[in-house]
C-alpha positions as CSV (number, residue, x, y, z in Angstrom):
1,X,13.0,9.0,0.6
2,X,11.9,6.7,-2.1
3,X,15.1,6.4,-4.3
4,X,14.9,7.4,-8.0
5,X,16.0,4.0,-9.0
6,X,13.7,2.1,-7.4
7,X,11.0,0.4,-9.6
8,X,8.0,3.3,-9.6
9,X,5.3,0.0,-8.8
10,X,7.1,0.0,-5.7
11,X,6.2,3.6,-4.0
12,X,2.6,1.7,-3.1
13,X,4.0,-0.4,-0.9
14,X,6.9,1.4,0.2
15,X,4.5,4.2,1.2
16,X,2.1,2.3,3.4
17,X,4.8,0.5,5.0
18,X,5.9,4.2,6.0
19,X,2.5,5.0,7.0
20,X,2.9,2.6,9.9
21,X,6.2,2.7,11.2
22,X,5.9,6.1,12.7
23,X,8.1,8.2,10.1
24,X,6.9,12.0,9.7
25,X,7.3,12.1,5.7
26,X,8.2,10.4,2.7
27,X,10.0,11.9,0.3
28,X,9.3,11.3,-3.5
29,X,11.9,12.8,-6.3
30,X,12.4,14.5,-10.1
31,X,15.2,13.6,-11.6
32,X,15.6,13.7,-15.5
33,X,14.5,10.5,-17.0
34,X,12.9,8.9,-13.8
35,X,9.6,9.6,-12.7
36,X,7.7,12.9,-12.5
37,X,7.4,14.4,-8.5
38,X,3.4,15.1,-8.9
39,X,1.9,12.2,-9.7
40,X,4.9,10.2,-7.0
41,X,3.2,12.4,-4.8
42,X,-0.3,12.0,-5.8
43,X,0.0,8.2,-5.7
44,X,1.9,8.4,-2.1
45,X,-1.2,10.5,-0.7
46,X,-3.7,8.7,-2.3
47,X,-2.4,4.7,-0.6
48,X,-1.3,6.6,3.2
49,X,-3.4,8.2,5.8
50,X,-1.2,10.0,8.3
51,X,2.4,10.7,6.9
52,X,3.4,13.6,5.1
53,X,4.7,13.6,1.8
54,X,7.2,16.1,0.3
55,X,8.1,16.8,-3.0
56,X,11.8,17.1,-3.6
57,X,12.4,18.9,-5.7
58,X,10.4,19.9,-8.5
59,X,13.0,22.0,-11.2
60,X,11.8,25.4,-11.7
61,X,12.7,25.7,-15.8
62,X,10.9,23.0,-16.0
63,X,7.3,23.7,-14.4
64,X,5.4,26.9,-15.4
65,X,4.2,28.3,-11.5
66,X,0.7,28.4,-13.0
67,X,0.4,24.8,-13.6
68,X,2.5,23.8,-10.7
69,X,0.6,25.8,-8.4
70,X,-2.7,24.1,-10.0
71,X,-0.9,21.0,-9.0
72,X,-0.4,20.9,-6.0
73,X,-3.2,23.2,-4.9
74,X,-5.1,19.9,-6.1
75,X,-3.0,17.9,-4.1
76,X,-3.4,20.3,-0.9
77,X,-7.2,20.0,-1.3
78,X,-7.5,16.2,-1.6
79,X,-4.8,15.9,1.3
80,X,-4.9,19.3,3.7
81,X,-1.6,19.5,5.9
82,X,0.3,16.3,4.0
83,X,2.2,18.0,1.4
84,X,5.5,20.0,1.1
85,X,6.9,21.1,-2.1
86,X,10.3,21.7,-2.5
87,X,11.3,23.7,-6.0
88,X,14.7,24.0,-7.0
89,X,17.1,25.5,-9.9
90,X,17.1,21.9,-11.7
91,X,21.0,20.5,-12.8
92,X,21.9,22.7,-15.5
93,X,22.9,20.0,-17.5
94,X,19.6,18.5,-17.5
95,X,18.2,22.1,-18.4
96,X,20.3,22.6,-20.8
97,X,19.6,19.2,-23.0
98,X,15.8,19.5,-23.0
99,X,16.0,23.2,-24.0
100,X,14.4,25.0,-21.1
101,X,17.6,26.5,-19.3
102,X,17.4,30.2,-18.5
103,X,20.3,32.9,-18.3
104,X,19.5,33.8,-14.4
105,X,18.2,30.1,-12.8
106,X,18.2,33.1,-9.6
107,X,16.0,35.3,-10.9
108,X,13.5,32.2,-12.0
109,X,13.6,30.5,-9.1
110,X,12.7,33.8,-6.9
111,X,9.9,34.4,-9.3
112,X,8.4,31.2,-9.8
113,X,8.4,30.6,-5.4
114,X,6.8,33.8,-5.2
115,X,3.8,33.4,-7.8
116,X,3.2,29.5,-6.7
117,X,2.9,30.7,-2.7
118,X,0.6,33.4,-4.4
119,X,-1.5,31.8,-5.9
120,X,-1.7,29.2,-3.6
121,X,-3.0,32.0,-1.1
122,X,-6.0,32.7,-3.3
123,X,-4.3,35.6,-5.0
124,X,-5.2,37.0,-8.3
125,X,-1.2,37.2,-9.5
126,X,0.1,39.7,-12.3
127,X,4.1,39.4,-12.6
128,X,5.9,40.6,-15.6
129,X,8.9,39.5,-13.8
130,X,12.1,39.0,-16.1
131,X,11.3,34.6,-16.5
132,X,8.1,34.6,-15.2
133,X,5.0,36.4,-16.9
134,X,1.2,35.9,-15.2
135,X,-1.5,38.0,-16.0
136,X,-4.0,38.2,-13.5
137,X,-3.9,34.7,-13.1
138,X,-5.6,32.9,-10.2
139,X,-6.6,29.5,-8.8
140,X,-10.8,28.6,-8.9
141,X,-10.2,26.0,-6.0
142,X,-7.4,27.1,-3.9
143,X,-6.8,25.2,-0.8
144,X,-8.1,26.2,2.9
145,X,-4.3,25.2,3.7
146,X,-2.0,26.1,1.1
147,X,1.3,23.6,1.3
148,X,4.7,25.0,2.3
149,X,6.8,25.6,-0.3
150,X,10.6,25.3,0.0
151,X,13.1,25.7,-1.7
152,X,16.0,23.0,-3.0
153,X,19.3,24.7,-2.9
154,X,22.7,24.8,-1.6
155,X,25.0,27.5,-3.0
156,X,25.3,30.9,-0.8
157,X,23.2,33.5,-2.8
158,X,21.1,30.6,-2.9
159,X,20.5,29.8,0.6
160,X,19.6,33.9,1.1
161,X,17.3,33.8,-1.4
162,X,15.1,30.7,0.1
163,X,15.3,32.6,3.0
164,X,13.5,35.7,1.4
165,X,10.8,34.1,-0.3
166,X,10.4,30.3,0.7
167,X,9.1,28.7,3.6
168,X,11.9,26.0,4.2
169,X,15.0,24.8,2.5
170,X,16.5,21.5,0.8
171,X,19.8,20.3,1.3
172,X,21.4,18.4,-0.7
173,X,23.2,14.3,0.7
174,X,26.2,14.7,2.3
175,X,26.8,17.8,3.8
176,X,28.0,17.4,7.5
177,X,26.3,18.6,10.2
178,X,29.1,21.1,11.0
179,X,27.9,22.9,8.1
180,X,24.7,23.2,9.1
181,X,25.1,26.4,11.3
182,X,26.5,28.4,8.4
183,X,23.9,27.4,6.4
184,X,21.1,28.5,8.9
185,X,23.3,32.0,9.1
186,X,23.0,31.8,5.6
187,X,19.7,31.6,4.9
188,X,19.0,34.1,8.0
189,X,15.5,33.6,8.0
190,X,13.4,33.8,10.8
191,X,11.4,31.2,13.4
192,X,9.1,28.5,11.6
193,X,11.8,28.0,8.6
194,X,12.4,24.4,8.0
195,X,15.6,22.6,7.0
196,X,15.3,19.5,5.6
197,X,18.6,17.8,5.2
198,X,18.7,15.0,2.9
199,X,21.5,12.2,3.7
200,X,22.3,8.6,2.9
201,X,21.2,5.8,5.0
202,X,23.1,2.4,4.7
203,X,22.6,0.0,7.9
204,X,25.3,-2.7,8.1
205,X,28.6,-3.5,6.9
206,X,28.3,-3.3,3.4
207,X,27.4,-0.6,1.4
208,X,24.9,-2.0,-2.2
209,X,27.1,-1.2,-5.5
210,X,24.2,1.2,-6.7
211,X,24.9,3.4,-3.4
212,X,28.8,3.6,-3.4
213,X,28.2,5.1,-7.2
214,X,25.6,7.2,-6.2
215,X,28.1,8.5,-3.3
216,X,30.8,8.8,-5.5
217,X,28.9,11.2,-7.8
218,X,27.1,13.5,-4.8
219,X,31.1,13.5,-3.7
220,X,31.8,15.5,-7.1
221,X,28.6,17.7,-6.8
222,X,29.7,18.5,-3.5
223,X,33.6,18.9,-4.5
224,X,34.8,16.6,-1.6
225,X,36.4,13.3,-1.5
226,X,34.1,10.3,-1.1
227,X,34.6,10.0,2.7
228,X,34.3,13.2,3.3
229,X,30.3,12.8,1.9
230,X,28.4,12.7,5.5
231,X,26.1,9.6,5.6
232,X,24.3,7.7,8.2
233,X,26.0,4.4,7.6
234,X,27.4,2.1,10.1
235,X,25.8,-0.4,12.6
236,X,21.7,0.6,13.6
237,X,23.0,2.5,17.0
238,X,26.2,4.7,14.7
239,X,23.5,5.7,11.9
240,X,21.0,6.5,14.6
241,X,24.0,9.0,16.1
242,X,24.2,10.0,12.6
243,X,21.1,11.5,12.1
244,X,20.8,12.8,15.7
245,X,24.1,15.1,14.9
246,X,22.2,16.6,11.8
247,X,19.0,17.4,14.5
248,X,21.5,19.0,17.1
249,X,22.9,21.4,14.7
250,X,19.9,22.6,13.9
251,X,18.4,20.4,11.0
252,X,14.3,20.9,11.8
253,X,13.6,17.5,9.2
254,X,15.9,14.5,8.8
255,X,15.1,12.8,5.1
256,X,17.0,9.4,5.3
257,X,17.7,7.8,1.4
258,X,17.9,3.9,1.8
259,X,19.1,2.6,-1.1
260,X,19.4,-1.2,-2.6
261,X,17.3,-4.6,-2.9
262,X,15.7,-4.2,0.8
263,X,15.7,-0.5,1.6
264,X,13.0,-0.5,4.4
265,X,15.0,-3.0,6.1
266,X,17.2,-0.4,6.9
267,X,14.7,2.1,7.8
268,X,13.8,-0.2,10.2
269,X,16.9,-0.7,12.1
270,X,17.1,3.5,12.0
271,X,13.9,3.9,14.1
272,X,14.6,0.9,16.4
273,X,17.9,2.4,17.2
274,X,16.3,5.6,17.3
């Protein structure tokens, strides 16, 4: 993942580094008052040749499904098989003080996955849903291979719904791979869904200021104490370990967020361990 608070001048060379070291994706974020996921993503495409790139996550109040599926339809056509987009409810919070939150973040979410994978189908999409209203709308270029689209959640009635109408799901940093079977149970969808588990990666003895604050926060999201937040941390052979525990209980995609001054260094000890 290429952290939030990262300088955005440095995703160019962050992403061709990736491009070379083997990694399967990079993953670019939305976060109110940082960067914008779509044109992270654009720029991450446009400097890389093989890796994919995934958009995590994109806030549903935020994005009208039209113009997001115009989006990364684009994105899908310039780049075929390279993108996954991951939409979620958005923090509430940050809904609430730009004026777009919704009385039933459910019911907008399930409506906006369904029109985007729509439309990116070729579809011609009419939904006078109860948040989301298209009227015979459809894409002039849709792609030859639309982009999975997954969805960024972690609550129960959550986790069903991706597993209704998405094509993967977005966990949230921290959560420890003995949750990981009751989330799959949870989402109870069938072969060819994808979980993509987000956690920390910190390499070495100490852990950079801007991480143990960062960890501190996810602890209160998450309503556990700060050691309880599952991270791969620890020497290059224990954070390797780390991440392997997450595949073993069933995690289909690993996205590892370095964080600090030098945060490819310790991607680099990952995969050498690994």
């Amino acid at each position: 993942m290429f952290d939030r608070d990262l300088a955005p001048e440095l995703l160019v060379p962050f992403a061709r580094e990736l491009d070379g070291l083997g990694v399967a994706d990079l993953w670019v974020v939305e976060d109110l008052g940082w960067t914008g996921a779509v044109s992270s993503a654009a720029t991450a495409l446009a400097v890389t040749e093989r890796i994919r790139v995934g958009i995590g996550i994109t806030p549903a109040p935020l994005r009208n499904p039209a113009l997001l599926a115009m989006e990364l339809a684009n994105l899908a056509r310039l780049h075929p098989g390279r993108l996954a987009a991951g939409i979620g409810h958005g923090v509430q919070d940050w809904m609430r003080q730009v004026g777009a939150a919704v009385p039933s973040p459910m019911t907008l979410l399930e409506e906006t996955i369904t029109s985007v994978r729509a439309l990116l189908r070729g579809e011609t999409v009419t939904l006078r849903g109860r948040t989301v209203h298209l009227d015979g709308i459809s894409l002039v270029h849709p792609p030859a291979e639309p982009p999975p689209v997954l969805a960024g959640v972690v609550k129960p009635r959550s986790l069903a719904l991706s597993g209704r109408v998405a094509q993967g799901t977005i966990v949230p940093e921290g959560l420890a791979p003995d949750r990981i079977p009751g989330i799959l149970r949870q989402i109870g969808a069938s072969d060819g869904h994808e979980l993509v588990a987000f956690t920390f990666l910190c390499v070495g003895d100490d852990m950079p200021e801007v991480m143990r604050r960062t960890v501190e926060g996810q602890a209160g999201f998450l309503g556990v104490a700060p050691e309880d937040v599952f991270m791969a941390a620890g020497s290059p052979k224990e954070a390797a370990a780390r991440v392997r525990e997450l595949w073993e209980a069933g995690t289909t995609t690993v996205a590892v967020r370095p964080m600090g001054d030098d945060p490819l260094s310790h991607v680099r000890e990952l995969l050498s361990a690994l």
